[in-house]
C-alpha positions as CSV (number, residue, x, y, z in Angstrom):
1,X,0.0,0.0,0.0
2,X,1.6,3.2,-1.2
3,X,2.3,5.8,1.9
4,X,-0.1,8.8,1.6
5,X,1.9,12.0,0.2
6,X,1.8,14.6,3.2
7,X,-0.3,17.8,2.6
8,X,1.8,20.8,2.5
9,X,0.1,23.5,3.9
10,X,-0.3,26.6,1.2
11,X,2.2,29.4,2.0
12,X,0.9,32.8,3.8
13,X,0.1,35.1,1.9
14,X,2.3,38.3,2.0
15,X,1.7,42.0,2.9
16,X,1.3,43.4,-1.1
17,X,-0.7,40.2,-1.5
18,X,-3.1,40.7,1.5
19,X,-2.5,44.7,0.6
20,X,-3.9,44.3,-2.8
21,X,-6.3,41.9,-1.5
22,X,-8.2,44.1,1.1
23,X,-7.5,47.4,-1.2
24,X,-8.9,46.5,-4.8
25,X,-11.2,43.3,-3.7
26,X,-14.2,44.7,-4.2
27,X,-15.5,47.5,-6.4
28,X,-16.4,50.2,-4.1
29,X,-13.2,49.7,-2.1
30,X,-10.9,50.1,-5.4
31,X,-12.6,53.3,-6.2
32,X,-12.1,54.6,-2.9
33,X,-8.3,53.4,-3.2
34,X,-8.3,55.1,-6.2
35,X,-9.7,58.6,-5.3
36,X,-7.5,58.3,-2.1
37,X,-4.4,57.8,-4.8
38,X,-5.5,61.3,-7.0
39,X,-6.2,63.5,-4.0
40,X,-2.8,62.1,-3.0
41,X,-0.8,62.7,-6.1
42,X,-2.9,66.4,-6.2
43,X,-2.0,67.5,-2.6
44,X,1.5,66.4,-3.4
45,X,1.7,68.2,-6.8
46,X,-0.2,70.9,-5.9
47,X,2.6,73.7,-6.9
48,X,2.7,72.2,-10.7
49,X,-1.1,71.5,-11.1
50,X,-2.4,74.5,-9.3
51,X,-3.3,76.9,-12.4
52,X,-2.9,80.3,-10.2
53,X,-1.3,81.4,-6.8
54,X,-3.9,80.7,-4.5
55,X,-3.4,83.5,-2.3
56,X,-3.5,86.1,-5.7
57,X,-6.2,88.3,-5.5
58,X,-7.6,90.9,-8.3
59,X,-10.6,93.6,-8.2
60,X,-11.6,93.2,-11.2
61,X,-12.0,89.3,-11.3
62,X,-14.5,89.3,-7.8
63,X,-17.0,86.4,-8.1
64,X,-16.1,85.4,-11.6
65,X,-18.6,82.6,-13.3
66,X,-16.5,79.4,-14.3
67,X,-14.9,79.6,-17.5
68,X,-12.3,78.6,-19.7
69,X,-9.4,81.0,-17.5
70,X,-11.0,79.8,-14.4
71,X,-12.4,76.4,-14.4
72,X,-14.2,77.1,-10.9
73,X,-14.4,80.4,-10.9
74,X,-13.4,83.1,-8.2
75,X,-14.2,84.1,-4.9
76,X,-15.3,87.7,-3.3
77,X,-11.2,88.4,-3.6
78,X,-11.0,87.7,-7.1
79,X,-8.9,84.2,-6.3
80,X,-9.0,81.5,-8.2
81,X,-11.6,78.7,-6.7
82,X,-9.2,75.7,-8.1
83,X,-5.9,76.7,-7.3
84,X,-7.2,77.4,-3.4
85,X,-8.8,73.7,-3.5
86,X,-5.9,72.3,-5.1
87,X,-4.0,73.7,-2.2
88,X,-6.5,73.4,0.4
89,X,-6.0,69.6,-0.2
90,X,-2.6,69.8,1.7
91,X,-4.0,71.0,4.3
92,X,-6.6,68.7,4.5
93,X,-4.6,65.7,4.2
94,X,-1.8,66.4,6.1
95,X,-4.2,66.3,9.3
96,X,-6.3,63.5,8.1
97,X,-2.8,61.6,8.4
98,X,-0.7,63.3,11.4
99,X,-3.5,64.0,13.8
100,X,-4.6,60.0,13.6
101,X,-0.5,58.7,14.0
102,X,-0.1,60.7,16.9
103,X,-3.5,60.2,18.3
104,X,-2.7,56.0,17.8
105,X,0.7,56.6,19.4
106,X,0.0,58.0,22.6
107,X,-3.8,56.7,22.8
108,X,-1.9,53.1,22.7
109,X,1.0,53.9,24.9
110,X,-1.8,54.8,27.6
111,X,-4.2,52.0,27.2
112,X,-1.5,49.6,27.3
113,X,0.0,50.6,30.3
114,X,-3.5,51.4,32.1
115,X,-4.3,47.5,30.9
116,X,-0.9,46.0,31.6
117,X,-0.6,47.6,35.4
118,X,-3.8,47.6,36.1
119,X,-4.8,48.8,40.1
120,X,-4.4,53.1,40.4
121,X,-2.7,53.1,37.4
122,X,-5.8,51.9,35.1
123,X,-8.1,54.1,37.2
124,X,-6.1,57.2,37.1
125,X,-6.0,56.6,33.2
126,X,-9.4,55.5,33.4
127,X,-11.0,58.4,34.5
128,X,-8.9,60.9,32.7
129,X,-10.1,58.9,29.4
130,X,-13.9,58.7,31.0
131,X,-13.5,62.5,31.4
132,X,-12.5,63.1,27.9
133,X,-14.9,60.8,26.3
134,X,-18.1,62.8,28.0
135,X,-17.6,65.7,25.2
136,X,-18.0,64.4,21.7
137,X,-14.9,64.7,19.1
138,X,-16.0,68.3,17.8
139,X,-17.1,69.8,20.5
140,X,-14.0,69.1,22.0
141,X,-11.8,70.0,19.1
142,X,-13.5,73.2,19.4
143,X,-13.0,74.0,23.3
144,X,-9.5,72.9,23.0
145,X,-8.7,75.2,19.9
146,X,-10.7,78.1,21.3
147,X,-8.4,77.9,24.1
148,X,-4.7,77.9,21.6
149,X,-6.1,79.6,18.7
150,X,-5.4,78.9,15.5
151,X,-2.1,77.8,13.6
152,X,-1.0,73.8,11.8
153,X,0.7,72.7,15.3
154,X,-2.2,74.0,17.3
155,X,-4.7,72.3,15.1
156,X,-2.8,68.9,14.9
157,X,-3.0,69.2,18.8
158,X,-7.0,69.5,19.0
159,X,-7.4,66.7,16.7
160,X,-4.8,64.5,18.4
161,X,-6.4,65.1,22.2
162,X,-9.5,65.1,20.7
163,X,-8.5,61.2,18.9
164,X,-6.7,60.1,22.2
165,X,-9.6,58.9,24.1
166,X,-10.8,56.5,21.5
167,X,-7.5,55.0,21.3
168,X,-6.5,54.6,24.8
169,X,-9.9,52.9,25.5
170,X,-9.5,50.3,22.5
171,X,-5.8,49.8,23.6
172,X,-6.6,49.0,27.4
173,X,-9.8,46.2,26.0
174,X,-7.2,44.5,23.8
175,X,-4.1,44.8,26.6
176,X,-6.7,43.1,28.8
177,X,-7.3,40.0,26.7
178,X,-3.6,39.5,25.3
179,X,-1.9,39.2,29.2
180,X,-4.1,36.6,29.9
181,X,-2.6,34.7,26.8
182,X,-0.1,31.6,28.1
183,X,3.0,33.2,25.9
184,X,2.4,36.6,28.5
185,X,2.0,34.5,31.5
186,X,5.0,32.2,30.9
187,X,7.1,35.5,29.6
188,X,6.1,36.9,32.9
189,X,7.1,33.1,35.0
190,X,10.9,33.4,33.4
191,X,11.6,36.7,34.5
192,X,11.4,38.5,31.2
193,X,11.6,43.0,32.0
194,X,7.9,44.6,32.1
195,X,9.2,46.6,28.6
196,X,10.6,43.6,26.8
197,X,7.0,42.1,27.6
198,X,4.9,45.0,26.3
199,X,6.8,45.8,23.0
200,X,7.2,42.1,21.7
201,X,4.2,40.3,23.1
202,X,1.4,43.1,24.1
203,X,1.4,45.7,21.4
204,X,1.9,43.6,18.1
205,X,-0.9,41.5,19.3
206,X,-3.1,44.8,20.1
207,X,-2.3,46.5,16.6
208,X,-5.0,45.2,14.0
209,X,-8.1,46.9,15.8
210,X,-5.6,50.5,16.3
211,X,-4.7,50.1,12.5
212,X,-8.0,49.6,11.6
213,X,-9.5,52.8,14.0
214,X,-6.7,54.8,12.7
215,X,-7.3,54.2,9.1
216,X,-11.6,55.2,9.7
217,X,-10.6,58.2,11.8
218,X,-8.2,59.8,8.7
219,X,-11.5,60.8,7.6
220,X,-13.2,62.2,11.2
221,X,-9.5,64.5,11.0
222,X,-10.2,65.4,7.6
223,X,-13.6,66.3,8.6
224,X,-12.6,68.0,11.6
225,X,-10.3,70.3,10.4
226,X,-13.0,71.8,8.2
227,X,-15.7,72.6,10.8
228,X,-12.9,73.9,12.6
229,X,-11.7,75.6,9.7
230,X,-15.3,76.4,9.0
231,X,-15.7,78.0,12.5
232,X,-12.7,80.0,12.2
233,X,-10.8,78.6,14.7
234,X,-8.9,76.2,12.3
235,X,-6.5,77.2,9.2
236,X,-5.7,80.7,9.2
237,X,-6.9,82.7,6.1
238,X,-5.6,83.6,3.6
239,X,-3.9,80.1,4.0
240,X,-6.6,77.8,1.9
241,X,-8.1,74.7,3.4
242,X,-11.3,72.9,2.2
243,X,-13.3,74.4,5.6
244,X,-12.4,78.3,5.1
245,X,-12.8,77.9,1.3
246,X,-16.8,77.2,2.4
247,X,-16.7,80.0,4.8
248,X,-16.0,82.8,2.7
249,X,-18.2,81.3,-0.1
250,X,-21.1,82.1,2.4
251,X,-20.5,85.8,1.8
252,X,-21.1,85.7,-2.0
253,X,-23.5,82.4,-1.6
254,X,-25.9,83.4,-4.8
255,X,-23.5,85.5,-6.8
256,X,-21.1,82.7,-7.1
257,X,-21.4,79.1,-5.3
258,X,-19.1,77.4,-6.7
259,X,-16.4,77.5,-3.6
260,X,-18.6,75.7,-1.5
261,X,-19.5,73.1,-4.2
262,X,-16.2,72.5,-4.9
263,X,-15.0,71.9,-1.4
264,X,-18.2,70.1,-0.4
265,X,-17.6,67.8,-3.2
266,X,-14.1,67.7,-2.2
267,X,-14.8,66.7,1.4
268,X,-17.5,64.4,0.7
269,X,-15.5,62.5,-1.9
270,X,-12.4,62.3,0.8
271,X,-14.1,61.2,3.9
272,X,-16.4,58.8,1.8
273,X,-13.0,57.3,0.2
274,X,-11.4,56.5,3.6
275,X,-14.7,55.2,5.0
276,X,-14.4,52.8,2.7
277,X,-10.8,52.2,3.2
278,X,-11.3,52.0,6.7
279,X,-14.2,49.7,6.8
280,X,-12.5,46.8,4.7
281,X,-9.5,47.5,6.2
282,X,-11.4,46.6,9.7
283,X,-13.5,43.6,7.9
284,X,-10.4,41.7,6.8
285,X,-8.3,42.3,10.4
286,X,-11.6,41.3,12.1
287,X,-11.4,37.6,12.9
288,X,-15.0,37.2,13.4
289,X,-15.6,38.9,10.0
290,X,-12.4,37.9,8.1
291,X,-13.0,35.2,5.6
């Protein structure tokens, strides 16, 4: 009787594969990967795309119809509406991504170390984070920045606090489950250093729900920023970002919309994209919804 050939198990699948995989599987998700890529390659470009300076302004072209000179139009300072969104995207981006890393990185740190230590520790961190989490995102974007004004570092703060809560709170739940976990316990039994412990057997094991948060709250930033931005309290003018490009359309709402269309658009098409992103990035780290 012949001997039965083993099975070889088939090999895992690598990170481009499982990339590519969760990125461009399904229809809706590549589009979203896709409009993430141009907004990307515009806010990168911007200098070389832009058709005009986006802080130039001229009298005589206030509130100008689109046309063939200005795709988009002009504003009430005779600016050109698609250079300032073209420009506002940097903005835009650039605390859709920061304010989420930084937010992930100390959000973690704490509701590791809140989980790990447990006792006064977790309810000192515990009721800082309850504290926190008692004002929604916005409103306390907007309590922090009222109080430091203004200004990219100031801004990438208020997001950041405002993110940290959510983190820390996902961070302690996972820290929680994973030193229960034999490999912790018999780490812990040989003597292995409290930091050893955390960096090579907590926080790998805690990262696929943080990636996932991090990737859905790109948008929240993105969104955030505008309201902000909206409010006043965000990008300074004449700087453009997507949220003061809708405010000063207000003043010339009827004469010549097409500011606020364009960033709404903008926005929407954005914070949709990464939605998307984010929820299949969540689906396929998810092992109760992972196939």
């Amino acid at each position: 009787m012949a001997e039965e050939t083993p099975r070889v198990p088939p090999a895992e699948p690598g990170f481009f594969t499982k990339a590519r995989k969760i990125l461009l599987g399904r229809p809706e998700t590549a589009f979203a990967t896709g409009m993430i890529v141009v907004f990307i390659f515009i806010a990168i470009f911007a200098p070389v795309l832009a058709p005009y300076d986006p802080l130039a302004q001229s009298v005589i072209k206030i509130n100008r119809l689109p046309s063939q000179e200005n795709w988009l139009g002009t504003d009430q300072f005779g600016r050109d509406v698609l250079s300032r969104l073209i420009y506002g995207s940097r903005n835009s981006l650039l605390f859709g991504f920061i304010s989420p890393v930084l937010a992930a990185l100390f959000g973690t740190m704490l509701g590791v170390v809140a989980g790990y230590f447990g006792g006064i520790v977790d309810r000192l961190i515990s009721r800082v984070i309850d504290l926190l989490l008692a004002f929604p995102e916005l409103l306390l974007a907007i309590l922090i920045a009222a109080v430091l004004g203004g200004g990219f570092w100031n801004i990438i703060a208020v997001i950041t606090v405002a993110f940290i809560p959510g983190f820390a709170r996902v961070a302690r739940a996972q820290t929680l489950s994973v030193k229960q976990e034999p490999y912790v316990e018999a780490a812990i039994a040989t003597g292995v250093r409290t930091p050893v412990i955390i960096v090579r057997h907590i926080i790998p094991n805690i990262m696929a729900p943080i990636v996932a948060l991090m990737t859905l709250w790109v948008a929240s930033a993105i969104r955030i920023e505008a309201s902000l931005s909206f409010l006043g309290i965000g990008t300074r003018p004449p700087n453009p970002s997507w949220g003061n490009i809708i405010r000063d359309g207000l003043n010339s709402l009827f004469g010549s919309p097409w500011p606020i269309i364009g960033a709404g658009i903008a926005i929407t098409l954005v914070v949709l994209s990464f939605n998307l992103v984010g929820d299949a990035i969540r689906d396929a780290l998810d092992p109760s919804t992972a196939r």
